[in-house]
Each structure stands twice: as C-alpha cells, then as structure tokens.
C-alpha positions as CSV (number, residue, x, y, z in Angstrom):
1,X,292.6,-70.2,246.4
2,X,294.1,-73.3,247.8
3,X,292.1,-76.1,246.1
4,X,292.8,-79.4,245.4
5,X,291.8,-80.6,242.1
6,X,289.7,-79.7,239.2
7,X,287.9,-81.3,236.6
8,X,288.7,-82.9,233.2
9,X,289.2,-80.5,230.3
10,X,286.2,-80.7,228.7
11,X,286.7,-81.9,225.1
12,X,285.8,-79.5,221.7
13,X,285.7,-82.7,219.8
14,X,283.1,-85.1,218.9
15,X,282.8,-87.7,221.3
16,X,283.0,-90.7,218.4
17,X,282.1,-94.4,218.4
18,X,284.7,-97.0,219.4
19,X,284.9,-97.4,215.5
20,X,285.5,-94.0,214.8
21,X,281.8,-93.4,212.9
22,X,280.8,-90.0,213.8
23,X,277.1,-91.0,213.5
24,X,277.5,-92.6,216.6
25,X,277.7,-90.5,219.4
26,X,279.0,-92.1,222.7
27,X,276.4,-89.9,224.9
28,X,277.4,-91.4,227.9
29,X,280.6,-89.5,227.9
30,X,278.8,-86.4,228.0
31,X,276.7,-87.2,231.0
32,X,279.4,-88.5,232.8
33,X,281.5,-85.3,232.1
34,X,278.6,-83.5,233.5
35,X,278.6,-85.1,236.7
36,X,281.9,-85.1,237.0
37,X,282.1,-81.3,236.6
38,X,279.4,-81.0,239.0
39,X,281.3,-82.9,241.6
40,X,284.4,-80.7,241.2
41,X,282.2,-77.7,241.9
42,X,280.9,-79.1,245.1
43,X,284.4,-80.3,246.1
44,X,286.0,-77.0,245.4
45,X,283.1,-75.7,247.1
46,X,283.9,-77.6,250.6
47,X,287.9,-77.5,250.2
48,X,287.3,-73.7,250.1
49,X,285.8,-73.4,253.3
50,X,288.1,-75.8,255.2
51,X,291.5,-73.5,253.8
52,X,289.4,-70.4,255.0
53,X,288.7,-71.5,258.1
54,X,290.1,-73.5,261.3
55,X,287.5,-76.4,260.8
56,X,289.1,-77.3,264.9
57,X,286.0,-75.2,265.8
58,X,283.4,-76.9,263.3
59,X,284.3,-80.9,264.0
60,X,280.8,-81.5,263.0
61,X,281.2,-80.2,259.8
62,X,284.8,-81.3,259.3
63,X,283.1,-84.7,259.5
64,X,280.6,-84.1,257.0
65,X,283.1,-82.3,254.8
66,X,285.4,-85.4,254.7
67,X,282.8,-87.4,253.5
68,X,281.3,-85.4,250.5
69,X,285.3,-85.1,249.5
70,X,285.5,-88.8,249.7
71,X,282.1,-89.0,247.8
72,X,283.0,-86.5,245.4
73,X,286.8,-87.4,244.6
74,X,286.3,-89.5,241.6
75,X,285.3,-87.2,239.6
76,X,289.1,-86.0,238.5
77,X,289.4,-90.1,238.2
78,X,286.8,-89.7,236.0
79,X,287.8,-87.0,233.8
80,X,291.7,-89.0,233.5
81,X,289.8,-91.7,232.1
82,X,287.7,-89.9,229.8
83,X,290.7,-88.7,228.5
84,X,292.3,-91.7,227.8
85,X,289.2,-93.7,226.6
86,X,289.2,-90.8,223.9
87,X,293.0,-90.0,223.3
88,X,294.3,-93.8,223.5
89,X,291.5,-95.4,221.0
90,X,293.5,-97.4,218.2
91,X,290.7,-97.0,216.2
92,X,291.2,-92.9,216.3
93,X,294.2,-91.2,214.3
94,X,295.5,-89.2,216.1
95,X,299.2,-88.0,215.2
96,X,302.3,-86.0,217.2
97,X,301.1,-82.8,214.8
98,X,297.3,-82.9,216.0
99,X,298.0,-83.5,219.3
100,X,300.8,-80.3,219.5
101,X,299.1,-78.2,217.1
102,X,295.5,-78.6,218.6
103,X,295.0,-80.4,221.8
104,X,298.5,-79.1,223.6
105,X,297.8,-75.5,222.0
106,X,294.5,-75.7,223.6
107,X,295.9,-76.1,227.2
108,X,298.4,-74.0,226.8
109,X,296.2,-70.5,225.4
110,X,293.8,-71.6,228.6
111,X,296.8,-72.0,230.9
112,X,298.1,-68.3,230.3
113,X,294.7,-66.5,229.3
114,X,293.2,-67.4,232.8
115,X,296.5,-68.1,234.7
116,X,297.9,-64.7,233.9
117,X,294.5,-62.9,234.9
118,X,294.1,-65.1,238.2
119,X,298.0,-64.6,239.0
120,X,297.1,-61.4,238.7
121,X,294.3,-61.1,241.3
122,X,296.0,-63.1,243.8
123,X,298.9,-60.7,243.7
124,X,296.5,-57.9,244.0
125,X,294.7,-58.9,246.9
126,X,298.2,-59.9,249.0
127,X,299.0,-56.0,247.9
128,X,296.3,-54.2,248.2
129,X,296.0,-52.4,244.9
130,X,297.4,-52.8,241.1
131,X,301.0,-52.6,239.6
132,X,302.3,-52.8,235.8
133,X,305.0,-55.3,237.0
134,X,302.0,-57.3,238.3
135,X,301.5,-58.6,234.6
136,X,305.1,-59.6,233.9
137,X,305.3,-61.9,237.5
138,X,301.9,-63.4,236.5
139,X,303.2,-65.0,233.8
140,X,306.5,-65.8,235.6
141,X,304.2,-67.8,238.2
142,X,302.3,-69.5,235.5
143,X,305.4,-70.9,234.1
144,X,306.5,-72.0,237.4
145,X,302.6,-73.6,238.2
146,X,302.5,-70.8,241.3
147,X,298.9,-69.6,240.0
148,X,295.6,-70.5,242.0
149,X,296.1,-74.2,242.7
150,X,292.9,-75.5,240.9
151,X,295.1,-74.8,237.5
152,X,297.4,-77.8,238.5
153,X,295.3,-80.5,236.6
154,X,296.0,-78.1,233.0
155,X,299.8,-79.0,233.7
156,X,298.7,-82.4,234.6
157,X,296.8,-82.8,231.0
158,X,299.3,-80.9,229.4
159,X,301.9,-83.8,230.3
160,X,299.5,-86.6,229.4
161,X,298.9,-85.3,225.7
162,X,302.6,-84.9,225.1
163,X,303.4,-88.3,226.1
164,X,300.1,-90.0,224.2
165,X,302.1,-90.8,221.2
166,X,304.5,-92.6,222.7
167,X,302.1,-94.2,224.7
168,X,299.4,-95.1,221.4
169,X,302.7,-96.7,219.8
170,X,303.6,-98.6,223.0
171,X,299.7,-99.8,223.6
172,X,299.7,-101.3,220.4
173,X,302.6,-103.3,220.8
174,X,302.8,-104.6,224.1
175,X,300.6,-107.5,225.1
176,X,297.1,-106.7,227.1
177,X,298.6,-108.8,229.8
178,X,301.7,-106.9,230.5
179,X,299.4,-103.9,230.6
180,X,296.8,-105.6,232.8
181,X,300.2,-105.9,235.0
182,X,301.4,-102.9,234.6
183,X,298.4,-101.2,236.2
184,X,298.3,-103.6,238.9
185,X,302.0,-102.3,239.7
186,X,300.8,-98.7,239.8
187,X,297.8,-99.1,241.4
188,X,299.5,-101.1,244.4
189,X,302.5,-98.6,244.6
190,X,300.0,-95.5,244.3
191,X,297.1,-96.3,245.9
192,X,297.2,-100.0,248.1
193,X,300.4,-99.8,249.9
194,X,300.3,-95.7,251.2
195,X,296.8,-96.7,252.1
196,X,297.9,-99.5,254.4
197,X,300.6,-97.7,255.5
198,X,298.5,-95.0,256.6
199,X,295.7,-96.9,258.4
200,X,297.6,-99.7,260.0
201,X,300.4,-96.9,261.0
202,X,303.7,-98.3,259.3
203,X,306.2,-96.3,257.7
204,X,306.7,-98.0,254.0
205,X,308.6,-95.9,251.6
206,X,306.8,-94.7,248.7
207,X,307.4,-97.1,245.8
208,X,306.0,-95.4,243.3
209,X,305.8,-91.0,242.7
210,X,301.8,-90.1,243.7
211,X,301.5,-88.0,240.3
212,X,301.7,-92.0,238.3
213,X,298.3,-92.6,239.9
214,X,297.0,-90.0,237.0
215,X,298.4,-92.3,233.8
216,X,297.0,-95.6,235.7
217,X,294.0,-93.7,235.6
218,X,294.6,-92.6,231.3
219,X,295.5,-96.4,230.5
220,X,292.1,-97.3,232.0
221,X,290.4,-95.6,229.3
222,X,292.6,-97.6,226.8
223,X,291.2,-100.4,228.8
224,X,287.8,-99.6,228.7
225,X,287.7,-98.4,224.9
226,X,289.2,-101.6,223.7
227,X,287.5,-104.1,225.9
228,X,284.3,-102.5,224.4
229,X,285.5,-102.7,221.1
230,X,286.4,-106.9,221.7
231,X,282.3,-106.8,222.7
232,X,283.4,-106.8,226.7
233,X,280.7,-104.1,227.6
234,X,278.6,-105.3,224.9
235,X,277.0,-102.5,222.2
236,X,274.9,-99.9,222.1
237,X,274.0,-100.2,226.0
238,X,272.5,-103.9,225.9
239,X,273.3,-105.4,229.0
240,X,276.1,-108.0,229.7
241,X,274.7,-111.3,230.9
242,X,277.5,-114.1,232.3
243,X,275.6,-116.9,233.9
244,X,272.3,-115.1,234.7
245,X,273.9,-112.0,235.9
246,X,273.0,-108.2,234.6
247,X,276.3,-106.6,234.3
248,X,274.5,-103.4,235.0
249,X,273.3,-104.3,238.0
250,X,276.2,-105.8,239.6
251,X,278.0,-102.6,238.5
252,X,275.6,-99.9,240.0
253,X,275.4,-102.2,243.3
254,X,279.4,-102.0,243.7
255,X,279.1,-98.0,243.1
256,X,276.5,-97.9,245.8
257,X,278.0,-100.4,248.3
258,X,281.2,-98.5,248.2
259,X,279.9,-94.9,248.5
260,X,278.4,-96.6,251.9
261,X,281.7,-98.1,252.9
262,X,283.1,-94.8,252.8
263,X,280.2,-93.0,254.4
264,X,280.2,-95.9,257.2
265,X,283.9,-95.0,258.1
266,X,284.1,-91.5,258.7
267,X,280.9,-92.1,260.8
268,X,282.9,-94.7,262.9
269,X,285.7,-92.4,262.9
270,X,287.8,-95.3,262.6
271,X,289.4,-93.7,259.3
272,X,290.5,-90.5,259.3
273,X,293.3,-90.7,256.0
274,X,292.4,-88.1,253.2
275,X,293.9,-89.7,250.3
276,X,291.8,-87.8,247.7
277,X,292.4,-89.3,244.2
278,X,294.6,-92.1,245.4
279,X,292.2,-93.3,247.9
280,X,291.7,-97.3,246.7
281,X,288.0,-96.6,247.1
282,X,288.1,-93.5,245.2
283,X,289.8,-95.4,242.0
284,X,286.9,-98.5,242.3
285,X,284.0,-96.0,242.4
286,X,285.3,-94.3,239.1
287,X,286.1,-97.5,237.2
288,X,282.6,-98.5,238.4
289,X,280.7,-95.2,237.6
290,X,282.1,-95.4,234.0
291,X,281.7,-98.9,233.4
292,X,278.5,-98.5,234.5
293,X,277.9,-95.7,232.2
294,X,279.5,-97.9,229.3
295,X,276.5,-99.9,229.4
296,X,274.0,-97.2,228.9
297,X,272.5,-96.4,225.2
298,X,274.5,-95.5,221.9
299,X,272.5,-92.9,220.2
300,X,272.5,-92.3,216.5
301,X,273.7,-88.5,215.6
302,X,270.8,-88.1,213.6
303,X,268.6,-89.2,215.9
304,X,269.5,-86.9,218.8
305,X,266.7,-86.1,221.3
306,X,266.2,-83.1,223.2
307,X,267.4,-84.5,226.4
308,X,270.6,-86.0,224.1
309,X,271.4,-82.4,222.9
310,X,271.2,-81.0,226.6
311,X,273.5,-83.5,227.9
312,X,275.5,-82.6,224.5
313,X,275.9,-78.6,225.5
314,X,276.2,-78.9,229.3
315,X,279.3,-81.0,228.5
316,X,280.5,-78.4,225.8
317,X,280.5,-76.0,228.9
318,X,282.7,-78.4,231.2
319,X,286.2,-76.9,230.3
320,X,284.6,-73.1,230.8
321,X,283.2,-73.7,234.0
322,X,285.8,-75.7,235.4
323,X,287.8,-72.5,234.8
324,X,285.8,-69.8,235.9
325,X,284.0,-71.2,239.1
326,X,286.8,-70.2,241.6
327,X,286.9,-66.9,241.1
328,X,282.9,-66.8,242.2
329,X,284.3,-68.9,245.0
330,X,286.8,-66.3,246.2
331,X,285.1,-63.8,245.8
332,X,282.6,-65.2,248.4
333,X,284.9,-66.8,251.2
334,X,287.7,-64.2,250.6
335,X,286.4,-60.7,249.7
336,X,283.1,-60.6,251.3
337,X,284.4,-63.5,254.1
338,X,280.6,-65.4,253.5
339,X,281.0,-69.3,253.7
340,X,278.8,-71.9,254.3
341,X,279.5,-72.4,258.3
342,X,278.5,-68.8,258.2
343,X,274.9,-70.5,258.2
344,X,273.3,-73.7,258.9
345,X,275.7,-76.1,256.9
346,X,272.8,-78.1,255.7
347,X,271.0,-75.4,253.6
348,X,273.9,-72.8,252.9
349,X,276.3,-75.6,251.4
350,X,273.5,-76.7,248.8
351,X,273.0,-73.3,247.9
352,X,277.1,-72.2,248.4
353,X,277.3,-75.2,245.7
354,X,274.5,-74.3,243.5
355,X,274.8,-70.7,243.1
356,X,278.6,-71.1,242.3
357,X,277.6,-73.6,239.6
358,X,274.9,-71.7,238.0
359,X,277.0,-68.5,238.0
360,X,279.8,-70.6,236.6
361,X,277.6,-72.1,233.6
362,X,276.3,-68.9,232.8
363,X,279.7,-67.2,232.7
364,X,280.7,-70.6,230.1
365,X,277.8,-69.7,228.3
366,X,278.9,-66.0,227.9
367,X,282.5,-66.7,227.3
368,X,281.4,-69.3,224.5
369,X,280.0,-67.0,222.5
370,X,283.1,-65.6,221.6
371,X,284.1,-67.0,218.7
372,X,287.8,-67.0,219.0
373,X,287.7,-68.6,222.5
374,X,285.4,-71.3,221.2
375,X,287.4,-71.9,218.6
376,X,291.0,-71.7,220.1
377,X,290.5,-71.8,223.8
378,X,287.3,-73.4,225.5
C-alpha cells in the first residue's frame, strides 16, 4: 500500500515525570499519542484513496484531500517529539544496553513479525496465489525496507534509538544556545528554504538531506523536557503568565490560527506544494499542539481517574494499531475496490476512517492479549 507515514511507536513504558518519579504520570503524553494515532489513521485513510485512484477525475475531492493531509500531518511530528521528550530526558538513565537490548529489539521483532507477513501478501496479490520462496524474499525486502511503505517510520525509529546515546552524551555537554542554533540550521535547510523554493518557483539546491527534519523534530523533545524541568512550561498544568498573558491561551490560538492559514490556502488555490512533514506550518502546529498539551494537568499514579486510565490503554494500543490498520485498508480499496469516492465523500470518508480505526483497536486489543507480543513486541 503506497502510504506515506505512520505514527509514533507507541511506548510499553511508563510515561514518568520530568524528575523521573513514577508517581507522576505525564498523562498528557497519552492523549496526545492518541490523537496523534488517530490522525495517522485518517491520513492513511485519504493517501489510500489518492494512490488507488486518478484523483484528475475527483478535483473536488483532491482539494479537500489536501487539506485534511495538511491538517493531519503533524501527527508523525508529534510522535518524533514524543520520542525524544522521553528518550533524551537527563533526568532518565537510560544506557547503550537498555536501549539495544529492549527498545531497538522491540522494533526490530515488529519490523520482521509484520514486515515478513505483509511482504508476504503484497507478493501474493502481484502473483495471484502462494509460493514457499514467498517467505524467504519477504524477509529479503524487509531488510532492504521494500515492504508496504507505512513500515518506513520503524526504520526511521530504529535509527533514532541507535544514535540516542551519542546524542544524550552530546545534549549534556553542549551549550542550550548552540542547540537552539542547531535546530534553527535544520529547520531552515529542511523545512524554510525548500518551501520557498517551491512557492516562489526557484531552483535552490537542497542544503540539508529531508530525512534530518526527523532529529530536529527528536531534539525538540529534549527541548521541551528540559525547559519544563527549568519551570518554562510551569508544573503540574498551572498556566504560564508573562505580563498578563495565559500561556495556554496564546498557545491553543496559534494551533487554531494556523490550521486556518492552511485551510485558507488550498481554498485560494494559491498553494498547491505538498510538503507533508517538512511543511513549515506542519512543524509550528506540532510544537504548538504539544506545548499546549504541556500545560495541561499532572496526575498523581495513585490518584488515576477513569477517564485517566482510558487515555492510559488507548495509548497502550498506539503501536498495535498503527501496525495493523493497513491491512483493513487494503483489503477495502484493493481486494474489494470500495473507497470513499465510491460514495458521497462527506459521509463515506468519516465512516472509511472510523470503521478502519475501530477494526484496528479491536485487532490491538486482541493481539495484546498475547502475552509474548505484549511483552516482547507491541
């Protein structure tokens, strides 16, 4: 299935304090990691239906699909950032043999026990019917990342945990303001000059690879985990105030401003650029989302309501669902050749989108109750 993007792997440890107490569960994560997944769903969901079909013939809903991918791109931002908040905290110990031994493992058991099987069906389909030396070639295109193309962001991950101790020994050593220009490098090479380029027509040569946009996005969580812990994004969800301002507010008016920037030009059709997770607007709406989310209540462990616990095991199910939802996905737009512009875009896209997520967080549910791939694998 040729999608573009995925979701964050969703993590089987405790989301901890910045201070490392247990007792203090960061539930915003969670939430966020919900959403997120939710959005990769729904983006998968629409990027399905444009490789299926000519979307020439639908320029209506080529429109429409640009802008929920625009709206909906900042979720593998998101899930980056995560990442990093978690994996680049100085105040967690986290050493090469933890990372290898558990979190790299991890990726790696997923990577092959769905890769193979996916390989598998994709070879299958192309062929008409199942061969022994189907098996052996599966894993052959695993190695070399030709699998179903929503598996790119395990090799993605997979890099970033390799090079996180390097990087925690560099963080700690470097001062915040080369960091602070470090980003800006990235960001401008990544993001603000192929943008211009794009838009205003020039022919710049890339200065930077586009796959370096991904550990701008992982040093933002170091960012954002130690600003909190020097009392930037205050504690336990009370708001920042500077000069009369809630830092909450200004926060949640920039995420809505610039979800109706992008909205307003691909109605204007003055910007037609798909940029996807380098998109300049795409990178401010998932800073904002997640410093936004930084300033919502700490909750105690022990004092964990119902809605806290749901949020808790929706997110346990990320990692599960963001591997199993394509397959309900092909099955739809290339064995039975349904999608949603076979109906009324407005109704069968909701339900395209729902129905593959509920499927999806049932089949998590299922799969989790397998010990050994809760344990090992999801």
């Amino acid at each position: 299935m040729k999608v573009q993007g995925t979701t964050w792997i969703a993590a089987p440890w405790l989301a901890v304090g910045v201070n490392g107490d247990k007792r203090m569960r960061e539930a915003f994560l969670d939430k966020l990691r919900v959403a997120a997944t939710c959005a990769v769903v729904l983006l998968h969901t629409v990027t399905g239906v444009m490789d299926s079909a000519d979307m020439s013939l639908y320029p209506t809903e080529y429109k429409i699909f640009q802008m929920i991918l625009d709206l909906v791109c900042w979720s593998v931002p998101m899930f980056v950032i995560i990442s990093g908040y978690l994996f680049l905290n100085p105040a967690r110990r986290i050493g090469v043999g933890k990372m290898l031994k558990k979190y790299c493992r991890r990726i790696v058991l997923a990577l092959f026990l769905f890769g193979v099987p996916y390989a598998c069906m994709e070879q299958i389909a192309l062929e008409g019917g199942f061969r022994w030396g189907m098996i052996g070639k599966a894993f052959v295109m695993v190695l070399k990342g030709q699998g179903w193309s929503h598996m790119w962001y395990l090799y993605l991950i997979l890099i970033l945990y390799l090079l996180t101790p390097a990087l925690r020994y560099l963080l700690a050593r470097i001062p915040r303001a080369v960091i602070w220009g470090e980003e800006l490098v990235i960001f401008t090479g990544c993001s603000v000059l192929p943008w211009v380029s794009w838009v205003w027509g020039l022919e710049l040569q890339p200065v930077l690879p586009d796959q370096v946009i991904y550990l701008f996005y992982y040093i933002c969580g170091y960012l954002f985990v130690t600003g909190r812990q020097e009392g930037l994004f205050g504690k336990g969800g009370r708001t920042l105030r500077k000069k009369g301002i809630v830092m909450p507010g200004i926060l949640l008016t920039g995420i809505l401003l610039s979800a109706a920037g992008m909205v307003c030009s691909r109605l204007s059709g003055t910007y037609t650029v798909q940029m996807a997770y380098a998109y300049p607007f795409t990178a401010l709406l998932a800073l904002l989302l997640f410093g936004w989310g930084m300033t919502w209540p700490a909750q105690k462990e022990a004092q964990r309501t119902k809605a806290a616990g749901f949020w808790k095991q929706a997110a346990a199910l990320s990692f599960t669902v963001y591997l199993v939802h394509p397959v309900f996905l092909n099955v739809a737009y290339k064995a039975l050749h349904v999608t949603p512009l076979s109906f009324a875009v407005g109704i069968s896209l909701p339900l395209f989108f729902l129905g593959t997520l509920v499927l999806s967080a049932a089949s998590a549910w299922i799969l989790r109750r397998t010990a050994i791939l809760r344990d090992y694998v999801l």
